[in-house]
C-alpha positions in Angstrom: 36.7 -26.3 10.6 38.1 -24.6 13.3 41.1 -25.9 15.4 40.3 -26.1 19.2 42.6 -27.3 22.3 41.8 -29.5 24.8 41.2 -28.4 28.4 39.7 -29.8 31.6 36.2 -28.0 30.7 36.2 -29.4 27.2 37.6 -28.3 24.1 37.9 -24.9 23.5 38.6 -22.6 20.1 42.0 -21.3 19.6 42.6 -17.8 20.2 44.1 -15.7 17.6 47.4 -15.5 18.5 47.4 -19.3 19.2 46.3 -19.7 15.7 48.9 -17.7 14.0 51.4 -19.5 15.8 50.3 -22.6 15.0 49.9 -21.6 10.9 53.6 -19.8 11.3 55.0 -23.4 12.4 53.1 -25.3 9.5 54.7 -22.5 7.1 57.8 -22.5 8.7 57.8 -26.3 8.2 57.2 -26.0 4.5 59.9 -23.7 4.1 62.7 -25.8 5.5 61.0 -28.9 3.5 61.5 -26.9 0.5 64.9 -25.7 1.2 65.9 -29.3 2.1 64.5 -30.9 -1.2 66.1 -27.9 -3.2 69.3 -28.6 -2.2 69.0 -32.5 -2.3 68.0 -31.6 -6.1 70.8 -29.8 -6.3 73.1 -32.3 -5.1 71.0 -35.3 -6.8 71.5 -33.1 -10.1 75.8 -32.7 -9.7 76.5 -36.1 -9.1 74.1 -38.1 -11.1 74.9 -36.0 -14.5 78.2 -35.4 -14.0 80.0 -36.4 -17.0 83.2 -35.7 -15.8 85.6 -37.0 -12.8 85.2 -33.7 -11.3 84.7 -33.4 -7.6 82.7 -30.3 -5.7 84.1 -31.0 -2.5 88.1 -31.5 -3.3 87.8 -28.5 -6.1 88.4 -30.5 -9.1 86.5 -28.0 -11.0 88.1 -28.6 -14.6 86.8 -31.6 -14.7 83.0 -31.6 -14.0 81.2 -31.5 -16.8 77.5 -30.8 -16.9 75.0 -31.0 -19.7 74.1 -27.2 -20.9 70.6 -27.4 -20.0 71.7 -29.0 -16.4 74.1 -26.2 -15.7 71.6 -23.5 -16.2 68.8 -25.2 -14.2 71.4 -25.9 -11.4 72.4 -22.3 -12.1 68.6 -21.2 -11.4 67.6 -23.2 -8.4 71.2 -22.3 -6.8 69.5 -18.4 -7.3 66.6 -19.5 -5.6 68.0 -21.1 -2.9 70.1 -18.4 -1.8 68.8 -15.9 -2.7 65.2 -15.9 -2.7 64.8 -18.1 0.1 66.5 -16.4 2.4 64.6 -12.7 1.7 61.1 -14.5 1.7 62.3 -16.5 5.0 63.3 -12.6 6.4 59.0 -12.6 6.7 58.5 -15.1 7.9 60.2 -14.5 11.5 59.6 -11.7 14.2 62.1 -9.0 14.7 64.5 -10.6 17.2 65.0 -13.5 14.9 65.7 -11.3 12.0 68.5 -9.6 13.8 70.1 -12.4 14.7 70.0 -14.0 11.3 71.2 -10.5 9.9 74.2 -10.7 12.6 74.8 -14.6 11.1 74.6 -13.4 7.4 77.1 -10.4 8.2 79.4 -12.7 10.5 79.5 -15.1 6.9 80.1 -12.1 4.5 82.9 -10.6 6.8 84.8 -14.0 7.0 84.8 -14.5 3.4 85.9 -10.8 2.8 88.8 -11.4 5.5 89.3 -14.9 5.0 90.3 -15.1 1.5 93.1 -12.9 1.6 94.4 -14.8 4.6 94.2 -17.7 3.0 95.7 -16.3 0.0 98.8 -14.9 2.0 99.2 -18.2 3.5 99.4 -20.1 0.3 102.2 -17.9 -1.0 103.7 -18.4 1.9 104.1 -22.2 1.4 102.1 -22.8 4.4 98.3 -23.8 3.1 97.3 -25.6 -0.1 95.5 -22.9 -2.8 92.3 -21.5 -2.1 89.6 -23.0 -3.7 85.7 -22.2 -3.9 84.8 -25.0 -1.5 86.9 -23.8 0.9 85.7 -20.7 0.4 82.0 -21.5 0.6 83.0 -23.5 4.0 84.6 -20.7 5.2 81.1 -18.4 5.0 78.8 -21.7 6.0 80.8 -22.3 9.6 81.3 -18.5 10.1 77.5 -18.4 9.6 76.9 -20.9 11.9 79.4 -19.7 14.7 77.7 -16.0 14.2 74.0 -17.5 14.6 75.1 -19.4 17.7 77.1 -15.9 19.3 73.6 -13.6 17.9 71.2 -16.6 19.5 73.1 -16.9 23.2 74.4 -13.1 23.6 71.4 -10.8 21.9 
C-alpha cells in the first residue's frame, strides 16, 4: 500500500524524497528504541544480579560481583552498544550530521585524554578525591554533550 498525504485536491502519493524521509524517521526511531532498551538491559542486568555491595556510580568496584556468564553478556552488549551502534548510526544520518557527531565524539575523546591527567595531578595534590572510571566515563559523556551542542549551533 502506498502512503499518500492529504491535500486540498484530495490525497495524493508521496514523492520520493518524502518517502525516504518518512522510512529514515521510522528507522531512526528503531534505533534510539534499541539503544534505550540496550542500556536499560544493561542497567536492569548490574543491579538486579549483583551479588555484591558494589556500586557503579560511587566506584565501589571491588565489591560488585557478577555471575561469569552475566559479566560476559554485559561485557558483549556493552560492545554493541558502543561500538556497533554508533558506526551503524554513522549511515544512517546525512553528511552535516555526521560531522557534527564526529566533532562530539572527538570533543569526548580529547577530554578523557586531557582530563585524566588533570585529575590525576589534582589528586596528588590533595585537592580532588582519586580518579575513578565513573568519573571518567562522566567526564567523556558531558564533554560529548557540550561538543554536540558547540558542532550543532556554530557548524
Amino acid at each position: 500500500m502506498m502512503e499518500s498525504i492529504m491535500t486540498d485536491k484530495g490525497p495524493r502519493p508521496l514523492g520520493p524524497g518524502e518517502a525516504r524521509t518518512r522510512q529514515r524517521r521510522r528507522n531512526q526511531a528503531i534505533y534510539i528504541g534499541v539503544a534505550a532498551l540496550a542500556g536499560g538491559v544493561i542497567g536492569f542486568a548490574t543491579g538486579f544480579f549483583d551479588q555484591g555491595d558494589g556500586n557503579l556510580f560511587a566506584g565501589d568496584w571491588e565489591d560488585l560481583k557478577l555471575p561469569p556468564a552475566m559479566a560476559l553478556g554485559i561485557a558483549a552488549l556493552l560492545l554493541a552498544v558502543f561500538v556497533a551502534l554508533p558506526i551503524y548510526g554513522f549511515r544512517m544520518i546525512d553528511d552535516y550530521k555526521r560531522e557534527q557527531n564526529l566533532v562530539a565524539f572527538s570533543g569526548g575523546c580529547i577530554a578523557v585524554v586531557a582530563g585524566f591527567p588533570i585529575w590525576a595531578a589534582l589528586h596528588a595534590g590533595g585537592f580532588v578525591p582519586a580518579p575513578h572510571a565513573f568519573g571518567i566515563f562522566a567526564i567523556a559523556y558531558v564533554s560529548t554533550i557540550i561538543s554536540y551542542g558547540y558542532a550543532r549551533w556554530r557548524l
